[in-house]
C-alpha positions as CSV (number, residue, x, y, z in Angstrom):
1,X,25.8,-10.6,-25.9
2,X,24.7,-12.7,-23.0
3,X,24.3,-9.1,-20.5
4,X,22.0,-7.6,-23.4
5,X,20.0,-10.7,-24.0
6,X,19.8,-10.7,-20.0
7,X,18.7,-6.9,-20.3
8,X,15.8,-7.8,-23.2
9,X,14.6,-11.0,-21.2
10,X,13.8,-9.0,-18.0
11,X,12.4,-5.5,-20.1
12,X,8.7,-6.1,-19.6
13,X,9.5,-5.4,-15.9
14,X,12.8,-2.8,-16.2
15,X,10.1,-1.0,-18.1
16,X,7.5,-0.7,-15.3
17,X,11.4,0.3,-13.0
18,X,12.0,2.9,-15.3
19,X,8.6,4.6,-15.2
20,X,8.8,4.9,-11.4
21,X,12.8,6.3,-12.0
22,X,11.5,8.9,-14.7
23,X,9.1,10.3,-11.7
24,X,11.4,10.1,-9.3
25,X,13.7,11.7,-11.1
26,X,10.7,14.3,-12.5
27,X,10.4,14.8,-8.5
28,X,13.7,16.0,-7.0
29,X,15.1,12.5,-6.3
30,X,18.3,10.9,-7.5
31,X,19.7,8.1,-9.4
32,X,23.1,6.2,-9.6
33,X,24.5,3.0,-11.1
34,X,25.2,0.3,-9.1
35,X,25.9,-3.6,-10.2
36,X,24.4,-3.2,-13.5
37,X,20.8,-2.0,-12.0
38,X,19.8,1.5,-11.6
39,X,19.1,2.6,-8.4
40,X,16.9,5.7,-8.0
41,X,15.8,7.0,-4.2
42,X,14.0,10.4,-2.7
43,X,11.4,12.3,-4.3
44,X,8.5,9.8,-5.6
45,X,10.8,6.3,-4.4
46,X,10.6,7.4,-0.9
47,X,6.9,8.7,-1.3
48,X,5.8,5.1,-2.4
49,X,8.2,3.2,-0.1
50,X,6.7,5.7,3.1
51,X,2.9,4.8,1.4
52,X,3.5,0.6,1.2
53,X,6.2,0.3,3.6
54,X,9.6,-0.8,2.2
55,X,13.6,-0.2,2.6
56,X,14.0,-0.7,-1.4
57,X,11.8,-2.7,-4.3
58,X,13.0,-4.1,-7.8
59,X,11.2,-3.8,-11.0
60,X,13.6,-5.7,-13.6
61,X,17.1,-3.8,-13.5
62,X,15.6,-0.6,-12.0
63,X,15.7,-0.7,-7.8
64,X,13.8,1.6,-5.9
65,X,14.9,2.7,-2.5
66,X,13.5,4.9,0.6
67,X,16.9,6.8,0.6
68,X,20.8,6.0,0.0
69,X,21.1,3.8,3.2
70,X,18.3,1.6,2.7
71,X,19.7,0.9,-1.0
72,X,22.8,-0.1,0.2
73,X,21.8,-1.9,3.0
74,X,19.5,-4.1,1.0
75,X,21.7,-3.8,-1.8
76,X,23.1,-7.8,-1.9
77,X,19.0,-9.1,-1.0
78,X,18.1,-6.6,-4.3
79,X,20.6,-7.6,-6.4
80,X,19.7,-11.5,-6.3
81,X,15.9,-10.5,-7.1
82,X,17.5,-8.5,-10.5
83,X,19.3,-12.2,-11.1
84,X,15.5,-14.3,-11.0
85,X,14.4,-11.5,-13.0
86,X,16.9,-12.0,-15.2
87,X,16.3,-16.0,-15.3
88,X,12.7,-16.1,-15.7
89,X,11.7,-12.8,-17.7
90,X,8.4,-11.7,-18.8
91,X,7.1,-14.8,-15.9
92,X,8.8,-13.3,-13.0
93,X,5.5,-11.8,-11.8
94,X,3.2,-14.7,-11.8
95,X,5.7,-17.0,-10.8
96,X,6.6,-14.9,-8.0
97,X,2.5,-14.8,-7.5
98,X,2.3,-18.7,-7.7
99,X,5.2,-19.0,-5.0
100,X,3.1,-16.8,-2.8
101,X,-0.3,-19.1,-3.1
102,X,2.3,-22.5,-2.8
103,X,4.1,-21.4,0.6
104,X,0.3,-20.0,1.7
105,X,-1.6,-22.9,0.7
106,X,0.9,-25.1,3.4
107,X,0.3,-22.7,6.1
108,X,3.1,-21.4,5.6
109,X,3.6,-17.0,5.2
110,X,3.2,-16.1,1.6
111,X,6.1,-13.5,1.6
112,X,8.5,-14.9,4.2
113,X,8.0,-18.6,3.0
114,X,8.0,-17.4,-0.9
115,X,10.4,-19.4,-2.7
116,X,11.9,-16.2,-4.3
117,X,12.2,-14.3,-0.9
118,X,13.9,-17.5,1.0
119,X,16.4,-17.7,-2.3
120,X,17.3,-14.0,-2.2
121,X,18.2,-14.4,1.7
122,X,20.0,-17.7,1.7
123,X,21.9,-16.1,-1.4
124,X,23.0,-12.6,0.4
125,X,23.7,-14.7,3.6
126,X,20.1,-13.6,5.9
127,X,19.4,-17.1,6.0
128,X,21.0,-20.5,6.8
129,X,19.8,-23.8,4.3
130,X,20.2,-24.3,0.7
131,X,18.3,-22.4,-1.3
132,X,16.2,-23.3,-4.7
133,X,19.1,-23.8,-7.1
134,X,22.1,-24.1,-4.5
135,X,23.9,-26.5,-3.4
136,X,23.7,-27.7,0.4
137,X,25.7,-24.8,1.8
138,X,25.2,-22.7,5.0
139,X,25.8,-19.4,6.0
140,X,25.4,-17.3,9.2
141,X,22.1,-15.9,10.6
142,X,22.5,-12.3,10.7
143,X,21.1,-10.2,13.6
144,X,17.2,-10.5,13.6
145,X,15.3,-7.6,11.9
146,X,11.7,-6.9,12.3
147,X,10.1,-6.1,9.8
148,X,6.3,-4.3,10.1
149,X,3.5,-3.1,7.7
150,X,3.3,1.0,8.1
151,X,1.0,2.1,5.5
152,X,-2.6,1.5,7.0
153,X,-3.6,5.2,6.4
154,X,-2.7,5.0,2.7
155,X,-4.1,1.3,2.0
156,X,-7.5,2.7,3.4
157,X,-7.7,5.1,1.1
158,X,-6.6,3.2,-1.7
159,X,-9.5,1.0,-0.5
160,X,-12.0,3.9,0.0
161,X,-11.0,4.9,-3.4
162,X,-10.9,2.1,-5.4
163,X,-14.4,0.5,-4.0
164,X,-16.1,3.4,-4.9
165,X,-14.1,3.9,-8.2
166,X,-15.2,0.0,-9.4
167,X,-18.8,-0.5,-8.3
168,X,-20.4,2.8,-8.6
169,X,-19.6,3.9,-12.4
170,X,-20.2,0.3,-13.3
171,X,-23.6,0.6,-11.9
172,X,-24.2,3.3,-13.5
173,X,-23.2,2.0,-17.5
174,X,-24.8,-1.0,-16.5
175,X,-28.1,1.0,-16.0
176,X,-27.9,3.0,-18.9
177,X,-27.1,-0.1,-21.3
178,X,-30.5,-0.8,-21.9
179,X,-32.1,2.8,-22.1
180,X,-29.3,4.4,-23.7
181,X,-28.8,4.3,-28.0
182,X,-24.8,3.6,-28.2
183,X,-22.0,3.6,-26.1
184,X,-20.9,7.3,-26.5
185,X,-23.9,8.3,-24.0
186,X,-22.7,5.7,-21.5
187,X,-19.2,6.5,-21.7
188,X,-20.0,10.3,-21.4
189,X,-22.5,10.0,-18.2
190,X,-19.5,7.5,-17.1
191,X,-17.0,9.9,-16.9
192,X,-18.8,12.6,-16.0
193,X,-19.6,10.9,-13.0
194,X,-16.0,9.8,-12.6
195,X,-14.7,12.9,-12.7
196,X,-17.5,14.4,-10.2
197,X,-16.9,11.4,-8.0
198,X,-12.9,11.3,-7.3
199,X,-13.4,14.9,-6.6
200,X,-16.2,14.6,-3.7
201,X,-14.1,11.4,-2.2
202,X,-11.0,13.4,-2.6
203,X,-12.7,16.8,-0.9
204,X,-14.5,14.0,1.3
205,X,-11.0,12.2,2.2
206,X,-9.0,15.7,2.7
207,X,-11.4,17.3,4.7
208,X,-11.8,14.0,7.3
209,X,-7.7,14.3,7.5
210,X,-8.0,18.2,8.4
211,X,-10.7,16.9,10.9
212,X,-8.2,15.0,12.7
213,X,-5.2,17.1,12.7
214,X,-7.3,19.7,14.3
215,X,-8.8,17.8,16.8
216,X,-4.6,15.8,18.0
217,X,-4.0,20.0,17.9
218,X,-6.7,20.9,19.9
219,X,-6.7,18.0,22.5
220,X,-2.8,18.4,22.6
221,X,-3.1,22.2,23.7
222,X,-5.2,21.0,26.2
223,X,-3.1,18.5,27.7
224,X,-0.6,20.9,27.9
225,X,-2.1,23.3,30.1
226,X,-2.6,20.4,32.2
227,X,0.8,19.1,32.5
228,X,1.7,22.8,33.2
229,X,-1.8,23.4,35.6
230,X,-1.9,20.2,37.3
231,X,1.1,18.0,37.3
232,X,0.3,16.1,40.8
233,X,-3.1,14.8,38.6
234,X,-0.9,13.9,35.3
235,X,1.8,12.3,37.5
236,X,-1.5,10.3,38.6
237,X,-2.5,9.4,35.7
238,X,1.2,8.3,34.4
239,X,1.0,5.9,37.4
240,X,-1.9,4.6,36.8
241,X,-1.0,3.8,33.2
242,X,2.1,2.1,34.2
243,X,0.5,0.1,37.3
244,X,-1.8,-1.2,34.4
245,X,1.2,-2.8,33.0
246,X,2.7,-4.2,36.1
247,X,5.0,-1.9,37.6
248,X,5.2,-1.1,41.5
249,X,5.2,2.7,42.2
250,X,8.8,2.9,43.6
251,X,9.9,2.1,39.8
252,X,8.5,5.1,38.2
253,X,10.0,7.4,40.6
254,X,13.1,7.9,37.6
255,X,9.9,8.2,34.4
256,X,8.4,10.9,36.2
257,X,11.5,12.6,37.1
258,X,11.7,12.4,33.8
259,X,8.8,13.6,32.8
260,X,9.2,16.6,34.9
261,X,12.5,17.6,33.1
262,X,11.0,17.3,29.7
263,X,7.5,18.4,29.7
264,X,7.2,17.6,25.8
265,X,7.7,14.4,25.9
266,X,5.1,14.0,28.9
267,X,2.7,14.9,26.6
268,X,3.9,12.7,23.8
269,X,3.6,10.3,26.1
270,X,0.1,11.2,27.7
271,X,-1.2,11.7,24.0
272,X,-0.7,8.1,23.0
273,X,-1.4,6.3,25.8
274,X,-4.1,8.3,28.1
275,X,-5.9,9.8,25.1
276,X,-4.9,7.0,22.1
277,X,-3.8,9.7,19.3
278,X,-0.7,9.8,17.2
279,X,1.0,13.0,15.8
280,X,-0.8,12.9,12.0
281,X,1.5,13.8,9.6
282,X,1.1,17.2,8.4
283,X,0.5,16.5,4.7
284,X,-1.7,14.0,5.2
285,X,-4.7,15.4,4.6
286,X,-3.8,16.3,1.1
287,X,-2.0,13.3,0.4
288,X,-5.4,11.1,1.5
289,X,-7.5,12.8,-0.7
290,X,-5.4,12.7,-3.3
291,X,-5.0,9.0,-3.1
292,X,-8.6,8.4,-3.0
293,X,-9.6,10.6,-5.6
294,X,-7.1,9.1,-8.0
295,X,-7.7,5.4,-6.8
296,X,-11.3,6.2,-7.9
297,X,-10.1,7.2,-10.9
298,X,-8.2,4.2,-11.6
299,X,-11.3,2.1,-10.5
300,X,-13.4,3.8,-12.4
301,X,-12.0,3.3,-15.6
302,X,-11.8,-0.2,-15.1
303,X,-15.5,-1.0,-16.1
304,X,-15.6,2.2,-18.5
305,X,-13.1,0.9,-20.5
306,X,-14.9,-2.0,-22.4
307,X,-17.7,0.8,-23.6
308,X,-15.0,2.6,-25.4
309,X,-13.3,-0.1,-26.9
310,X,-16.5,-2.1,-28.2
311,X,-19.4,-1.5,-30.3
312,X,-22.0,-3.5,-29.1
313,X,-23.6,-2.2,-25.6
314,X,-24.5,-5.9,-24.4
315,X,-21.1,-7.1,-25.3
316,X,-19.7,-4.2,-23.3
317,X,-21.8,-5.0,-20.8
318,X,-20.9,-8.6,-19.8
319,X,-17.2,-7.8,-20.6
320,X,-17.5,-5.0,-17.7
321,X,-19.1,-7.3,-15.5
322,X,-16.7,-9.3,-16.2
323,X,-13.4,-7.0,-15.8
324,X,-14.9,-5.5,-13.1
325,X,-14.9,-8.9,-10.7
326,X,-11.2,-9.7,-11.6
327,X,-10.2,-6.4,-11.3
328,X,-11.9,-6.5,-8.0
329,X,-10.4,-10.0,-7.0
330,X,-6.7,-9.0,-8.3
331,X,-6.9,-5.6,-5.9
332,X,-8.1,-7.7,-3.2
333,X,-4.8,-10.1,-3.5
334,X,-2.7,-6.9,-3.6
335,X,-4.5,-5.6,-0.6
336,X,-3.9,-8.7,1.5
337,X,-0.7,-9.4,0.4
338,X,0.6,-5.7,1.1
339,X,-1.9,-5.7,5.1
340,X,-0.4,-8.9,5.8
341,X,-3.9,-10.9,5.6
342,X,-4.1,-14.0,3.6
343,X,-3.8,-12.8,-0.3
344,X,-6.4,-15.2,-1.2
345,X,-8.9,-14.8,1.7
346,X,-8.8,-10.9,0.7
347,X,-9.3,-11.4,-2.7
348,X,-12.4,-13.8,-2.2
349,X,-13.9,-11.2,0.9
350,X,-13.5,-8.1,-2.0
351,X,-14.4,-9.5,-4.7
352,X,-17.8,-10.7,-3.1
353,X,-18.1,-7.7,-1.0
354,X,-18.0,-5.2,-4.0
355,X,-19.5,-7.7,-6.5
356,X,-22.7,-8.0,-4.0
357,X,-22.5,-3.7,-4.0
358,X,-22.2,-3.8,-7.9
359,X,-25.0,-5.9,-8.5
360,X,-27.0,-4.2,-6.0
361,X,-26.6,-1.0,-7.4
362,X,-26.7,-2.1,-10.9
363,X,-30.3,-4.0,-10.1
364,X,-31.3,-0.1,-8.6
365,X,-30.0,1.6,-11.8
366,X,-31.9,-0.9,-14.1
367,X,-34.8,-0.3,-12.1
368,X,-35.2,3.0,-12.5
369,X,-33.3,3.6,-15.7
């Protein structure tokens, strides 16, 4: 009786775990049992762990992972979050939240100072000290891990995306609201410019992504021919690049001999540092324009969505207005918290950077409406 009662206390969140499981599952990737939570990796689990940059992630008893390994690796650090789940319920999240803004409001790093993170190490043994709830014991510091953000690409488009998504079909309602009879017209031309919007950022994201792969092919072709053409003038080069760094010429004598024997990786090497490109990843051009076309979506909903529930087209108004500036304020925490910025600083800098682009464009659509 006390396991169930455990299981109903943390379902608000299990739910939201069992949502990402069902599409994992719906998208080739597998799931297993372990320690009462169900773990669930590959298909979409490792697309959103590759897209915010994480070994594994717990929503209530459901634990999502970037493959086998990284689930049992983190297994024991995972396992303690399932426990505060199951101890504070339905207030997990904001309480998590509320840690954040407590360790970041005395200096300290929101994530790696959280009261919840520092408890789930000290607990599996990462960290040395009592944690919240423990007794004063202490416990060995395992071998240091770094730890570092890897999903720029897919945060800018969510950005791109959502920006857009918010502001611009708010604008627009906001415009209409005092030419147009009832809501069904503004929630019509909202859409419809929804849907004709996430597919021109999507084209517009997709196509910039194809832009780029072709132009790391084109430039790597190149550079190739030149390793092959003109090695004395790349060996330069490679010199010159390390001497930049502080090494004497007698101690790249072994990196170029190296470089001789495997041409390929010359060029990996003159790629990213003579010519500053990475290898894109071959799907990324779809993958970028699908983000930002369904992050405007999402966005543009947002201020849509009091038109269709309400009646009245100046309540809907201030109620989008209204939606629209915490919805803009809560992606700005996410943003910051996921890029590594100050949540609270980010959410301040977007919410009055897209507020000032909403108003302005609403003040243009009045105008003219």
């Amino acid at each position: 009786m006390i396991r169930l009662a455990r299981y109903a206390w943390a379902a608000p969140t299990t739910m939201v775990g069992l949502l990402a499981a069902a599409l994992t599952l719906a998208t080739g990737g597998r799931a297993r049992i372990r320690e009462g939570a169900l773990e669930v990796h590959g298909g979409f689990a490792t697309w959103l762990a590759k897209r915010v940059g994480f070994g594994a992630m717990t929503l209530g008893h459901v634990i999502l992972g970037y493959d086998a390994w990284w689930l049992d690796e983190l297994r024991p650090h995972e396992q303690v979050h399932v426990r505060q789940v199951e101890r504070w319920g339905i207030a997990f999240i904001p309480a998590y939240f509320a840690a954040s803004f407590l360790a970041w409001s005395a200096g300290k790093h929101y994530y790696h100072d959280n009261w919840f993170e520092r408890d789930a190490r000290i607990r599996c043994g990462q960290e040395e000290g009592p944690g919240p709830d423990m007794d004063d014991e202490t416990t060995p510091k395992p071998a240091h891990r770094e730890r570092h953000f890897r999903a720029g690409e897919a945060v800018r488009d969510v950005v791109i995306g959502m920006a857009d998504g918010l502001t611009v079909p708010f604008a627009l309602a906001a415009g209409l609201t005092g030419a147009a009879t009832g809501n069904g017209l503004i929630v019509t031309a909202g859409l419809a410019e929804v849907a004709a919007g996430s597919i021109a950022m999507g084209l517009g994201g997709y196509l910039a992504a194809r832009s780029d792969a072709e132009y790391y092919d084109r430039e790597r072709r190149r550079e190739e021919k030149e390793v092959e053409v003109f090695p004395e003038l790349e060996e330069a080069e490679v010199v010159a690049i390390f001497e930049g760094y502080g090494l004497d010429r007698w101690q790249l004598d072994p990196i170029l001999d190296a470089f001789r024997a495997n041409p390929e990786a010359w060029v990996d090497f003159m790629m990213r540092f003579e010519l500053g490109l990475e290898r894109p990843n071959p799907h990324r051009a779809f993958v970028s324009g699908a983000t930002i076309g369904g992050s405007y979506i999402v966005g543009g909903l947002i201020p849509l969505a009091p038109y269709m529930a309400m009646e009245s087209t100046e309540r809907a108004l201030w109620t989008s207005a209204t939606v629209t500036l915490l919805a803009l304020w809560i992606f700005g925490y996410v943003k910051g918290r996921f890029t590594g910025i100050r949540p609270f600083r980010s959410a301040a800098q977007t919410a009055l950077i897209g507020g000032a682009a909403a108003s302005a464009a609403f003040a243009i659509a009045r105008y003219f409406a």
